[in-house]
C-alpha positions as CSV (number, residue, x, y, z in Angstrom):
1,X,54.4,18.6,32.9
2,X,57.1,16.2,32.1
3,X,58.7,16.6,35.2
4,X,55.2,15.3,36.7
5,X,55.0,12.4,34.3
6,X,58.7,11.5,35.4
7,X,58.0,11.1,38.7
8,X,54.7,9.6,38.1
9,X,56.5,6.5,36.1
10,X,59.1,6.7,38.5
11,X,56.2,6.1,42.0
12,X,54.5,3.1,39.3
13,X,58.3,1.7,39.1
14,X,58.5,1.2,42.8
15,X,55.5,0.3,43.3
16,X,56.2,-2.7,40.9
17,X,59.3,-3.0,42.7
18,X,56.9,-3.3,45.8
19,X,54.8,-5.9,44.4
20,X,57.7,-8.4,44.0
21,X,59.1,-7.6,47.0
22,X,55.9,-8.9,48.9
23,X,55.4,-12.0,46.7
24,X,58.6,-12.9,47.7
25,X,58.0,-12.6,51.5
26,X,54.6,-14.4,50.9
27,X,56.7,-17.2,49.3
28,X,59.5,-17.3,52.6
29,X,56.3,-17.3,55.0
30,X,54.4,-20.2,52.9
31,X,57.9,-22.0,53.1
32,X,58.3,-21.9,56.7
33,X,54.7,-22.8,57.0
34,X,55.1,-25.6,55.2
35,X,58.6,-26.5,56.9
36,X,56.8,-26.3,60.2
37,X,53.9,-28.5,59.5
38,X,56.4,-31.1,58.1
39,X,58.2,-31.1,61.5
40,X,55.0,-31.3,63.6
41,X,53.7,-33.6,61.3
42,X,57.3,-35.9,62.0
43,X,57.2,-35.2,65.4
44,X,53.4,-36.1,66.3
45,X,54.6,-39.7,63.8
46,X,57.7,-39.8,66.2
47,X,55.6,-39.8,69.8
48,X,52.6,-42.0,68.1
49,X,55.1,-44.9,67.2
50,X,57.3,-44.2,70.8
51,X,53.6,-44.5,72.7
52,X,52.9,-47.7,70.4
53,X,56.0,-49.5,71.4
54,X,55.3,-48.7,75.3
55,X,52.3,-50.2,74.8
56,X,53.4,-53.4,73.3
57,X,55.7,-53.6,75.6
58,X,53.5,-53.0,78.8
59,X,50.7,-55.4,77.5
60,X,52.3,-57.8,75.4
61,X,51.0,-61.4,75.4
62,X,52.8,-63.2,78.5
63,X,54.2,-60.5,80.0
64,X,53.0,-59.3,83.4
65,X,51.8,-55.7,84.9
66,X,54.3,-54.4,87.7
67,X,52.3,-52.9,90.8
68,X,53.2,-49.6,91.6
69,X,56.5,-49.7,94.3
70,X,56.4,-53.4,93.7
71,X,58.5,-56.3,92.3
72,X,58.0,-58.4,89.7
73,X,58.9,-62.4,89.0
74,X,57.5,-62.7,85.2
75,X,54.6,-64.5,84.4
76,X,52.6,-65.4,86.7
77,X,53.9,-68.8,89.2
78,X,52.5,-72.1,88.6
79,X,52.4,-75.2,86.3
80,X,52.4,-73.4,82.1
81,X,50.1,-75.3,79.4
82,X,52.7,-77.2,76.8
83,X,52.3,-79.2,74.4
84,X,53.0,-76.6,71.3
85,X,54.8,-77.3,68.0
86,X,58.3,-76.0,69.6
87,X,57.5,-77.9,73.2
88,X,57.0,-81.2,73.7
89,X,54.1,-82.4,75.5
90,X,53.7,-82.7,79.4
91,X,54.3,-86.1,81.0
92,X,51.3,-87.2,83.0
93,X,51.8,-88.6,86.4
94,X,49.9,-89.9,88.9
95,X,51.2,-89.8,92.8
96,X,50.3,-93.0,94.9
97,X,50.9,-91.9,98.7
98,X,52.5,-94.5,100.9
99,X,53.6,-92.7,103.3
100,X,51.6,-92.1,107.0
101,X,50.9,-88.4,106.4
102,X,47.6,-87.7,104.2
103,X,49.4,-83.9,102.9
104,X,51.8,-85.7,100.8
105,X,50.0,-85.9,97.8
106,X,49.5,-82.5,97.5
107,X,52.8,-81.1,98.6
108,X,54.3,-83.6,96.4
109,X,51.8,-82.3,93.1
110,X,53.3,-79.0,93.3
111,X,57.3,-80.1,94.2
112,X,56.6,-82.4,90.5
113,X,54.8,-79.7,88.2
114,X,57.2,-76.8,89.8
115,X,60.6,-78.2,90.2
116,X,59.9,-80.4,87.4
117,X,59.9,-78.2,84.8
118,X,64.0,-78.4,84.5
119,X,63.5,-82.2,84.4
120,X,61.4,-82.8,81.5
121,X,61.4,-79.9,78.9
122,X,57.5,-80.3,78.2
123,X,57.0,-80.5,82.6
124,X,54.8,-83.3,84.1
125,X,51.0,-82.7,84.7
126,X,49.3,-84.5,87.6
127,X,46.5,-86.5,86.7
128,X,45.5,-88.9,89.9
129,X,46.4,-89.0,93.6
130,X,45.5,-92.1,95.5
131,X,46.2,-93.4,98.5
132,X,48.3,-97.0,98.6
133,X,49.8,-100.1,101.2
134,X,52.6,-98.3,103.5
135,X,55.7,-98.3,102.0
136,X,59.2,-96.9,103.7
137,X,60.7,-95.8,100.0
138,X,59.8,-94.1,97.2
139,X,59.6,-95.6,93.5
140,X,59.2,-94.4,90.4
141,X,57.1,-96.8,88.2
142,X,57.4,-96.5,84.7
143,X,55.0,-97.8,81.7
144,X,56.7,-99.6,78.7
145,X,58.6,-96.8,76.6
146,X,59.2,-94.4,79.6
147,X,62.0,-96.0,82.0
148,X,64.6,-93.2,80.8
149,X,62.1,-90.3,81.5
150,X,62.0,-92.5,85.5
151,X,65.8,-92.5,85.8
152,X,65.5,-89.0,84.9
153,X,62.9,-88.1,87.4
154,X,64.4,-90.3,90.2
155,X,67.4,-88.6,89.9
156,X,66.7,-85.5,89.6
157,X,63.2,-85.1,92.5
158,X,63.6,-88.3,94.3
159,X,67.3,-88.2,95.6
160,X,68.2,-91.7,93.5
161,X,64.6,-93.8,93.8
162,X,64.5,-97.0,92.7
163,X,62.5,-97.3,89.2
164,X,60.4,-100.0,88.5
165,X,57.9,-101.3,85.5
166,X,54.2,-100.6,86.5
167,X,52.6,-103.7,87.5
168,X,49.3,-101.7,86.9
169,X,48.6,-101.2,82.7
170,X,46.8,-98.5,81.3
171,X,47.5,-95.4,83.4
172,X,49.6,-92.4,83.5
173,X,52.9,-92.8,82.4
174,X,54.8,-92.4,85.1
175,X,53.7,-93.6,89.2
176,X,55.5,-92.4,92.4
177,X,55.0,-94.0,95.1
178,X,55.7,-92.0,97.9
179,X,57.7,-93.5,100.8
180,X,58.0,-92.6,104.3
181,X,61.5,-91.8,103.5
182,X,60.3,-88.7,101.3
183,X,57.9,-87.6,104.3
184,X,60.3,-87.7,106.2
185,X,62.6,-86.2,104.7
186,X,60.3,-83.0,103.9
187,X,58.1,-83.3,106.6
188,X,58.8,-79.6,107.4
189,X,58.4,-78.4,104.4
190,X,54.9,-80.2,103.7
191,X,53.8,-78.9,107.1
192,X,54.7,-75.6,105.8
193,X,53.1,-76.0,102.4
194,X,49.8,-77.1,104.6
195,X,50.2,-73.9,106.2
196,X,50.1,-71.3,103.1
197,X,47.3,-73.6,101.9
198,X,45.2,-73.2,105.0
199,X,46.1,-69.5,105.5
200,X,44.7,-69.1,101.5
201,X,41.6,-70.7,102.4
202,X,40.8,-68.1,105.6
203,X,41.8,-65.2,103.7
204,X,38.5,-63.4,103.5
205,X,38.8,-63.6,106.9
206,X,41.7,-61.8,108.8
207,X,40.6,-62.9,111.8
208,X,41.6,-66.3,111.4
209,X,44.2,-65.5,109.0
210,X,45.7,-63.5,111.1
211,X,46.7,-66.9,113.0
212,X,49.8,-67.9,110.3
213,X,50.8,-64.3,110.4
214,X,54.2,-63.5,112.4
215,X,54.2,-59.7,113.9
216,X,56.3,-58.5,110.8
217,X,53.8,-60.1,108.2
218,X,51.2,-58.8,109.5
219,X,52.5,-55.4,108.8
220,X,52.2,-56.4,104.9
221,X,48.5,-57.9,105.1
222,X,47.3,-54.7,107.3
223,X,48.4,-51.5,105.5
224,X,47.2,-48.2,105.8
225,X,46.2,-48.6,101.6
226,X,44.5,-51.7,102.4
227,X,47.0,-54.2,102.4
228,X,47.5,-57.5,101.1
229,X,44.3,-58.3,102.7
230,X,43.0,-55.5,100.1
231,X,43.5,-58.1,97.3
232,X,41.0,-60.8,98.9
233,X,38.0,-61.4,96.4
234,X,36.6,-65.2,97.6
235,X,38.7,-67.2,94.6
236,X,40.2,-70.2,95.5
237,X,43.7,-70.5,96.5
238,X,46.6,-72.0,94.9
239,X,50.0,-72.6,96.2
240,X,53.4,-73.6,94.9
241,X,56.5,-74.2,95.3
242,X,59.3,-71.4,94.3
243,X,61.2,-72.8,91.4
244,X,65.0,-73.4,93.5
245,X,64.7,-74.9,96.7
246,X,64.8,-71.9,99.7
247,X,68.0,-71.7,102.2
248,X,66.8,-73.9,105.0
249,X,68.2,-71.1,107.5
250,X,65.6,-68.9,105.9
251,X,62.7,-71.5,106.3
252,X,60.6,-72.0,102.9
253,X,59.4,-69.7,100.2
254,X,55.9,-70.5,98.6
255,X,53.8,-69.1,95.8
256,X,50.3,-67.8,96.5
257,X,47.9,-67.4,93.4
258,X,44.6,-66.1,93.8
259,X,41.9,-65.7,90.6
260,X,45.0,-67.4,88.3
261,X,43.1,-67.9,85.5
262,X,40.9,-64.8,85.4
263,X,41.4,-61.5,84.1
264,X,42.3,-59.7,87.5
265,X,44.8,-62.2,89.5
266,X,47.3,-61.9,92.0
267,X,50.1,-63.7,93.4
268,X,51.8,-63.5,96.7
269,X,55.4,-64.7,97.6
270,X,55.4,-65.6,101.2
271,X,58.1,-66.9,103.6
272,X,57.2,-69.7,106.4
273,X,59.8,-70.3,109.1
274,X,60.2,-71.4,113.0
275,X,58.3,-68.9,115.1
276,X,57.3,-68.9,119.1
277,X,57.6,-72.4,118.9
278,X,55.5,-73.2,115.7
279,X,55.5,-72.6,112.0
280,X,54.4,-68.9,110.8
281,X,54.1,-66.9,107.9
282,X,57.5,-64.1,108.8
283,X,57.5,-62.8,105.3
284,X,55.1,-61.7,102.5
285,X,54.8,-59.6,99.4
286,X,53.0,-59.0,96.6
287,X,55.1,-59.8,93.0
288,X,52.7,-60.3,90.2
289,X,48.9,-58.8,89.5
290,X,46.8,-58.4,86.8
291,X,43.8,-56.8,86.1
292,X,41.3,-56.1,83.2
293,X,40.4,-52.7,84.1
């Protein structure tokens, strides 16, 4: 009988002994548990914050969206608002043609507001363009108070104008007159600005845009995903110029914004140079979009 009772207490031992036992491999398992949730929990943290800062840094304010096998140039090309606490404000200017050829003006809005910009550190905004008396050189005029920022301009756009005060009180700070010596002098290049600005206007057309194309830019406005032609939604065209002047043996470069101030835009860079005896479009690609969807 006591040899029944011994090993009776001795079965209850272990299976005390038992009873620790498993608490303490409950306690290990609840410790990796918790060990692994921590790290999941990091991890997840760790990819949440790595997606937020791709984010921020795709679609930050003033930043640009890069087409898929395509360049980018930064924002998007053209004349930038100023006028901030850090900036000062844009210089207004008005263009007085007095040259023979009626493009000037226009050619000569975009060479101010574009080239400008490293000029004047707020940039010039166009306000007027009129037409004046023939005149066979260009002058800046100047209202009281601005004759530095028309030394500045002269020497740095107008190959060493003369300056002058304006005769005429009241309007924009600064006047050129544009001579025949500036037409002159860019006459290929304004007839090449003309162009891009024509070919903008027929571009819901290809027919007729097909005209300023060259053989090899033609390849880029009729691709087998649509092309450049692909991008055409009826806005208005604008062009500029590129911000450095182009190597003359390469012909000119121009911007070509389409729908610049809505949510989906585009902009082209295209190259104009000597072809079959004419000007033509040789080169063209697409280097900044943007779209809401």
């Amino acid at each position: 009988m006591s040899d029944l009772r011994g090993r009776m207490d001795d079965e209850a031992r272990r299976v005390r002994g038992s009873d620790h036992a498993l608490d303490a491999v409950v306690r290990r398992a609840d410790r990796r548990r918790v060990i692994r949730r921590a790290t999941g929990t990091f991890l997840a943290l760790a990819i949440a914050a790595g997606g937020i800062g791709l984010a921020y840094a795709t679609f930050q304010p003033g930043g640009t969206q890069r087409p898929a096998g395509g360049p980018t140039i930064g924002p998007t090309p053209g004349p930038t608002p100023s006028g901030d606490a850090a900036t000062p404000a844009a210089i207004e200017v008005e263009v007085a043609n007095a040259s023979t050829d009626p493009r000037v003006p226009t050619y000569v809005a975009s060479f101010i507001e574009v080239r400008g910009r490293g000029v004047h550190h707020g940039g010039y905004r166009m306000v007027s363009s009129v037409e004046t008396e023939g005149s066979e050189v260009t002058t800046v005029l100047y209202e009281p108070g601005f004759e530095a920022e028309a030394e500045r301009m002269s020497t740095r756009l107008f190959s060493g104008a003369a300056t002058a005060p304006d005769g005429i009180a009241g309007g924009a700070p600064l006047r050129v007159v544009v001579g025949q010596d500036f037409a002159e002098r860019h006459a290929t290049a304004v007839e090449a600005f003309e162009l891009v600005r024509r070919f903008g206007a027929e571009r819901t057309e290809p027919g007729r845009a097909d005209l300023f194309l060259g053989p090899d830019a033609a390849t880029y406005y009729h691709g087998s995903d649509g092309g450049l032609y692909g991008y055409a939604k009826g806005c208005p065209a604008e062009v500029w110029l590129t911000e450095e002047p182009t190597d003359p043996g390469r012909g000119h470069e121009f911007y070509l914004s389409f729908c610049r101030r809505m949510a989906d835009s585009w902009t082209e860079r295209v190259r104009v140079a000597p072809l079959d005896g004419g000007l033509r479009i040789v080169e063209a690609m697409l280097v900044v979009t943007s779209t809401s969807g």
